[in-house]
N, C-alpha and C positions, 0 to 999 in steps of 0.2 A: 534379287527380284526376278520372276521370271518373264521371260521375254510375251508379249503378246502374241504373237504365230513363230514359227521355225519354218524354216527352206528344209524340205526333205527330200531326199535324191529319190524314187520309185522303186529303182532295183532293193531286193531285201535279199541276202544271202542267206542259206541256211547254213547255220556252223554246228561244228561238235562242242559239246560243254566242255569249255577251258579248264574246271576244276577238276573233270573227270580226266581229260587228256591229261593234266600234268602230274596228278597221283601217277599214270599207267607209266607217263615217262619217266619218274623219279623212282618208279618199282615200288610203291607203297599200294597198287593196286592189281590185282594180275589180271593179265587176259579173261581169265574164267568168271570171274566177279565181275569184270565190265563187260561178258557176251551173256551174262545171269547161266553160270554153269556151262559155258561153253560148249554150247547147244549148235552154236556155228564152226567149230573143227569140221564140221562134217557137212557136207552138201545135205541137206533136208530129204527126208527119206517119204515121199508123197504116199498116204493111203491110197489117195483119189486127188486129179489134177482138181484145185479150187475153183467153184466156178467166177464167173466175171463179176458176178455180184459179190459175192464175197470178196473178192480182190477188190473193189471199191471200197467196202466197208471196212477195209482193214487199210485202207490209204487212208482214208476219214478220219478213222483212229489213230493213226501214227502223226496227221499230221495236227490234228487237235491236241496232242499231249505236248507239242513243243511250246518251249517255255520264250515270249518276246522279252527281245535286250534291245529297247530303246534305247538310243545314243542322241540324247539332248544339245543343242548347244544354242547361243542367242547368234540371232541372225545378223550380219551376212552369212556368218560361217555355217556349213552344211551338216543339217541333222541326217540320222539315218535310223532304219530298222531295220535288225536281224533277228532271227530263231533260231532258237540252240536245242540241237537235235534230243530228242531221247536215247537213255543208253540202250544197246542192241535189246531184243527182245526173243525170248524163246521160241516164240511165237510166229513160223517164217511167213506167214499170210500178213502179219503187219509191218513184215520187213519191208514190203513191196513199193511203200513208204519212201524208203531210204533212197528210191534212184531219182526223184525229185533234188535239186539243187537250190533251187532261189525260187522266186515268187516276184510281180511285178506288183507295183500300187494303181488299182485304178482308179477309186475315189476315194476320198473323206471329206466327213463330214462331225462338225466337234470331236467328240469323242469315237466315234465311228470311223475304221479305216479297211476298206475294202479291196482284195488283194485276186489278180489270179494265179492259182497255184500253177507253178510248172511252166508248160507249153500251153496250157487252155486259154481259148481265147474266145467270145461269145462268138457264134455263128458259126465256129470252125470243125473239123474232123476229129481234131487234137481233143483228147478225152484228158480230165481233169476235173478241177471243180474251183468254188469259190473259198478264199479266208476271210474272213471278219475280224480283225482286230479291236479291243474293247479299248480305251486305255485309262475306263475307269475301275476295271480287272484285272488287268492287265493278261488276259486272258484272248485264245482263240478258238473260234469258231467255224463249221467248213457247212458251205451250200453244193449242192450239186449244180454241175452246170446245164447249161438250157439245151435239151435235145437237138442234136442236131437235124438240120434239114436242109439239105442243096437248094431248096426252091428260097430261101432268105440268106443275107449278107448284112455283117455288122454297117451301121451308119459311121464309124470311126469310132475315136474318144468318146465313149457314149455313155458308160457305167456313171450311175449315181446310187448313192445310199443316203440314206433320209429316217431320222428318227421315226415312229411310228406314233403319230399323235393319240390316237385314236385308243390306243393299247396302254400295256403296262409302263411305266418307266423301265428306258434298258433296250426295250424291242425297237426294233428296224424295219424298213422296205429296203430293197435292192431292185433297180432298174434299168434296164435295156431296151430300145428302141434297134429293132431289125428291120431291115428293108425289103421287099420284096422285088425279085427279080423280073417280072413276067410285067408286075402291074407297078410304076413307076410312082402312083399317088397312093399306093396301099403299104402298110407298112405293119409291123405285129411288135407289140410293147408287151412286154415281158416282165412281172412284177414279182419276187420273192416276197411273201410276208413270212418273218419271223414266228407267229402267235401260229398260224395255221400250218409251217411247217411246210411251202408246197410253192410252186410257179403259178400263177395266174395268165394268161396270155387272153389277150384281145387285138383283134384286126382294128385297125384304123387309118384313116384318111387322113393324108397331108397334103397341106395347101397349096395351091398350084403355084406358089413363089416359089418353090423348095426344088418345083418337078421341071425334069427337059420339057421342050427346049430351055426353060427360060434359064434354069441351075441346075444343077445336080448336088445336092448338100452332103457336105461332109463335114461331121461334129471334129471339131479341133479340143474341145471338151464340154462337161456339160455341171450342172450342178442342182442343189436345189434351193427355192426359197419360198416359208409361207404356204405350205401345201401345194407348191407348184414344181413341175420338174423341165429344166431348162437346157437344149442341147444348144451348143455355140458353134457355128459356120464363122468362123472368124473373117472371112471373103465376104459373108454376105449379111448375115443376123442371125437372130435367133428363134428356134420353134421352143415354143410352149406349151406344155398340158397340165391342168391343174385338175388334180387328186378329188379337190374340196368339190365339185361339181356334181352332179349324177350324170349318168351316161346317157339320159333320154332326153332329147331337145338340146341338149347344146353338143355343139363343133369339138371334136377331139384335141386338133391343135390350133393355138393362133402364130401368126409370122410375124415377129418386129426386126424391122429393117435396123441395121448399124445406122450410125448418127450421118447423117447427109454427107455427101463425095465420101466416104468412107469405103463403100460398099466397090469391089473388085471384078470385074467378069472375067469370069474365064474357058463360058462355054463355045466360045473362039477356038481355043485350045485346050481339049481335056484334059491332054497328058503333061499340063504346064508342071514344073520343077518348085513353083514359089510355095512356099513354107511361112505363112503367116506370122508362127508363134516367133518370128526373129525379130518381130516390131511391133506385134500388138499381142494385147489378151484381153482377159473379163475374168470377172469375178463375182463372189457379196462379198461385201465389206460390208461387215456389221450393220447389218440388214438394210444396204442399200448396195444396187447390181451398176456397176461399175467396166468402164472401158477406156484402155490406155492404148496409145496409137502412138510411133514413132514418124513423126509425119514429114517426108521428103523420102524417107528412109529409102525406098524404089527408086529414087531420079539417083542415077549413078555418078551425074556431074556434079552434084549439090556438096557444097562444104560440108563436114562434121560438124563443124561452129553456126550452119544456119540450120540443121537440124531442132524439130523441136516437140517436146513431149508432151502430149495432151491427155487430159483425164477427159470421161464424160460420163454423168450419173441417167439413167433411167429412173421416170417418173412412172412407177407401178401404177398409182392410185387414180392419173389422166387414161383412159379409155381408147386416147390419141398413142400410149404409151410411147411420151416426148422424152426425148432425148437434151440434157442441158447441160454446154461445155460447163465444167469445173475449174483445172487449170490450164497453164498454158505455160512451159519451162522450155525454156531455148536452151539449146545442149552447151553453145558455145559460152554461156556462162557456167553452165555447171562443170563444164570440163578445164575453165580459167581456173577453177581451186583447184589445184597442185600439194593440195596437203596428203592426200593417199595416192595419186595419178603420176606418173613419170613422163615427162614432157615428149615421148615417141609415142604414148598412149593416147597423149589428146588431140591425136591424127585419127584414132579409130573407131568405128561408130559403134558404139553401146548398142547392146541388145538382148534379144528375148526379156522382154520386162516381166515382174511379175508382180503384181498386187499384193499387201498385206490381206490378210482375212478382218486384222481389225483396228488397223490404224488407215483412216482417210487419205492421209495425204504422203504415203509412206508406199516409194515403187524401186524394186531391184531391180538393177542392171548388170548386165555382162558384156566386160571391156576386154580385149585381149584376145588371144588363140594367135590363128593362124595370118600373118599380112603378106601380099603382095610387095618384094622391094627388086624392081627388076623383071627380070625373070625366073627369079626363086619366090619360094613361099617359104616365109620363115615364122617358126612357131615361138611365140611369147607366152607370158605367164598370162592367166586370165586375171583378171580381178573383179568380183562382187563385189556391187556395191549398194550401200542401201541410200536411196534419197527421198529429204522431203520436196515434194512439189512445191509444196506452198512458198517455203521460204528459198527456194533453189539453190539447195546445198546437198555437200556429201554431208552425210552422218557418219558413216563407218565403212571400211573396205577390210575384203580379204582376198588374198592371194591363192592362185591354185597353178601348181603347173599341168596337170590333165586337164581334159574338156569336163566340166561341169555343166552343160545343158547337152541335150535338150531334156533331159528325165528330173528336172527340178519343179518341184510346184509348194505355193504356201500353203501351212494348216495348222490349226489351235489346235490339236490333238493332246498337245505338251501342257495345256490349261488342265487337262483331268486328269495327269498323271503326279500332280501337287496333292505332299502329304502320302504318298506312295513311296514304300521303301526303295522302288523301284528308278523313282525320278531323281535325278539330279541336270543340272544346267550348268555349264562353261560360260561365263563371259566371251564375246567374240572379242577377237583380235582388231584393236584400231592402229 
C-alpha cells in the first residue's frame, strides 16, 4: 500500500546512468559509443565563441533531457530524488550542462516539484534557472530564472508552485515574493505562468506588521492553498495573497498573526541565531493550514518530559482568520514508550517537526545527533520518528547515523507516481 506523503531530503544529486557506466566498465561499451563518436578526444575546435544566449539554451537542453530516478520509500524512512545524466553529446554547447552537479528542492506541490538548478537562487547574481519535476510524467522541465536586480532581495524560503486552475490540466504557476531594499513596505511578487511561457512581475504593498520597526519577515517557508499563496515567518505569522482576486480595490496582502503567545520578537536583536524550524512548522494538511509548536522548547531549564507538542488548525472561512488548538501531546509520555527509543534518548529533546501533507494527526520528529555529556559533545544516531498526536504514541522509527535535517520536508508527490513503471515503495523499517 502506498504510503500517504514521503519525507524527502531537498538535496537531488545529479548522477551518470548506472547502466551505461557499467556496460563502459565491463568493456561491452567503448568510450566512442558512450562520447556518440568520440567527438570529446579532442578539445572542441570553436568556429565562433557561443554567445551567452546560446549557452543558456543548450543548459536548458541538457538539463531537460535528464531522466528523474525517484527513490520511494514509506515514511519515517527518507525518500529522495536524483537525475541521471544524459550520455555525452557531440554537441559541446550542450555540454555546458554537465558542470552543473545537483539541484536543491524548493517547493512542491501534489504532483508538482520545484527545483533550483545549480547555484541559482532567486534574487541572486548566480545565473541558472528553474526545474520542474512532473511525477505524473515523470518528466523535467526548466524556467529561467527572475532577472537579477541589486535593488531586490529574496524574502527567504519563498518559492511556491501551484497548479494552474484556470488553464489546462498539467499547467503550473511558480512564485516568488522579493523584497525591496530602499522601500521596506514595497515588495515585487514574481509569477511564472506555464500557458504564457513568461514572468509576470508586479510591485506590491506589505502590511505594516511585516515592516521595521515592528518585524522584519522572513519566510521560514511558504505554500499554497485554494488560489491563495502563503509565505510563513515562523517568529511571527503569516502573509497572504490570493490569486482569485482582481488587483483593483482590494489590499495585495493580508497578515495573520501565529496563534496567541506564539509569536517571538526579535527586532531587539536582528542578528539573533534562533532557527525556528527546530520546534515548530505549518503546513496544509489536506486542505486544512496547520501549525505544530514544541512548546517550552526555548526554556533551557525545562525537563524533556514537561515538554509538549501542540497542533493548531487555521479557520480560513472566519474573516477573524481564528486560530483553534487541536492537540496537545506532553513529550514525557511519548518518550515513556521505549519500544523504538533507547533509554539515553529519552533525555533528548525531539525536533524539527514536520507535518504529514495528509494525515491530520500524524507529526515527525528528530531524536538524536549531537549531546552535551560534560564537556564533550558526543554524536548519537538520530532517529525519526513518526507519531500520532491524537493517541500519543510512536508509530514507527528509523535510525540514521548522519544528520538528516534540516533539508527534510513532507510531500504527496509519491501519490502520482502509482501505476508508473517508474514507482515503487519500501516498507519502512519498524
Amino acid at each position: 500500500m502506498a504510503p500517504a506523503c514521503v519525507l524527502v531530503d531537498r538535496f537531488v544529486n545529479f548522477v551518470d546512468d548506472p547502466v551505461l557506466a557499467t556496460l563502459t566498465h565491463l568493456g561491452l561499451v567503448g568510450e566512442e559509443e558512450e562520447t556518440d563518436g568520440g567527438a570529446w578526444k579532442e578539445a572542441p575546435n570553436w568556429d565562433e565563441t557561443p554567445s551567452w544566449e546560446a549557452i543558456t539554451k543548450g543548459i536548458a537542453t541538457y538539463l531537460q533531457s535528464m531522466k528523474p530516478d525517484p527513490q520511494v520509500f514509506a515514511p519515517p524512512t527518507v525518500s529522495s530524488l536524483s537525475l541521471v545524466r544524459p550520455p555525452l553529446s557531440s554537441d559541446p554547447v550542450l555540454e555546458f550542462g554537465r558542470q552543473l552537479d545537483s539541484a536543491f528542492i524548493a517547493a512542491a506541490e501534489n504532483n508538482l516539484v520545484a527545483l533550483y538548478a545549480g547555484p541559482y537562487r532567486p534574487a541572486s547574481s548566480s545565473e541558472g534557472c528553474y526545474l520542474v519535476y512532473d511525477a505524473c510524467t515523470n518528466t523535467v522541465s526548466t524556467i529561467p530564472g527572475i532577472p537579477y536586480s541589486a535593488s531586490y532581495f529574496s524574502v527567504g524560503n519563498g518559492t511556491i508552485i501551484m497548479a494552474d486552475a484556470h488553464q489546462d490540466p498539467g499547467t503550473f504557476i511558480l512564485a516568488e515574493l522579493l523584497k525591496l531594499r530602499s522601500t521596506p513596505h514595497q515588495a515585487k511578487l514574481c509569477l511564472w505562468f506555464q500557458k504564457a511561457q513568461s514572468w509576470v512581475e508586479k510591485v506590491v504593498r506589505l502590511p505594516t506588521e511585516v515592516c521595521p520597526p515592528k518585524h522584519m519577515f522572513d519566510a521560514h517557508m511558504a505554500f499554497s492553498f485554494d488560489g491563495k499563496l502563503f509565505w510563513v515567518d515562523l517568529l511571527h505569522g503569516l502573509l497572504i495573497y490570493d490569486l482569485k482576486y482582481p488587483a483593483d480595490g482590494h489590499p495585495d496582502f493580508c497578515f495573520v498573526q501565529l496563534p496567541c503567545g506564539h509569536s517571538i520578537n526579535t527586532t531587539s536583536n536582528p542578528d539573533h541565531q534562533l532557527r525556528p524550524q527546530e520546534f515548530r512548522s505549518m503546513a496544509c494538511v489536506a486542505g486544512t493550514i496547520k501549525f505544530v509548536n514544541i512548546d517550552g522548547y526555548l526554556q533551557a531549564s525545562k525537563p524533556v518530559n514537561q515538554l509538549t507538542l501542540t497542533t493548531w488548525t487555521l479557520d480560513m472561512d472566519d474573516l477573524s482568520h481564528r486560530w483553534t488548538q487541536e492537540t496537545k501531546l506532553c513529550l514525557g509520555d511519548l518518550l515513556a514508550d521505549e519500544t523504538f527509543l533507547s533509554s539515553d534518548l529519552t533525555k533528548m529533546k525531539p525536533m524539527y517537526p514536520v507535518l504529514s501533507t495528509q494525515e491530520h494527526d500524524v507529526v515527525y520528529l528528530v531524536v538524536g545527533g549531537v549531546k552535551a555529556v560534560g564537556n564533550h559533545r558526543v554524536k548519537r544516531a538520530q532517529h525519526l520518528l513518526s507519531v500520532n498526536t491524537r493517541r500519543s504514541k510512536v508509530v514507527s522509527s528509523t535510525s540514521y547515523q548522519e544528520d538528516i535535517w534540516p533539508q527534510l520536508f513532507a510531500s504527496d508527490f509519491n501519490l502520482y507516481l502509482q501505476g508508473s513503471k517508474h514507482y515503487q515503495v519500501i516498507p519502512a523499517a519498524s
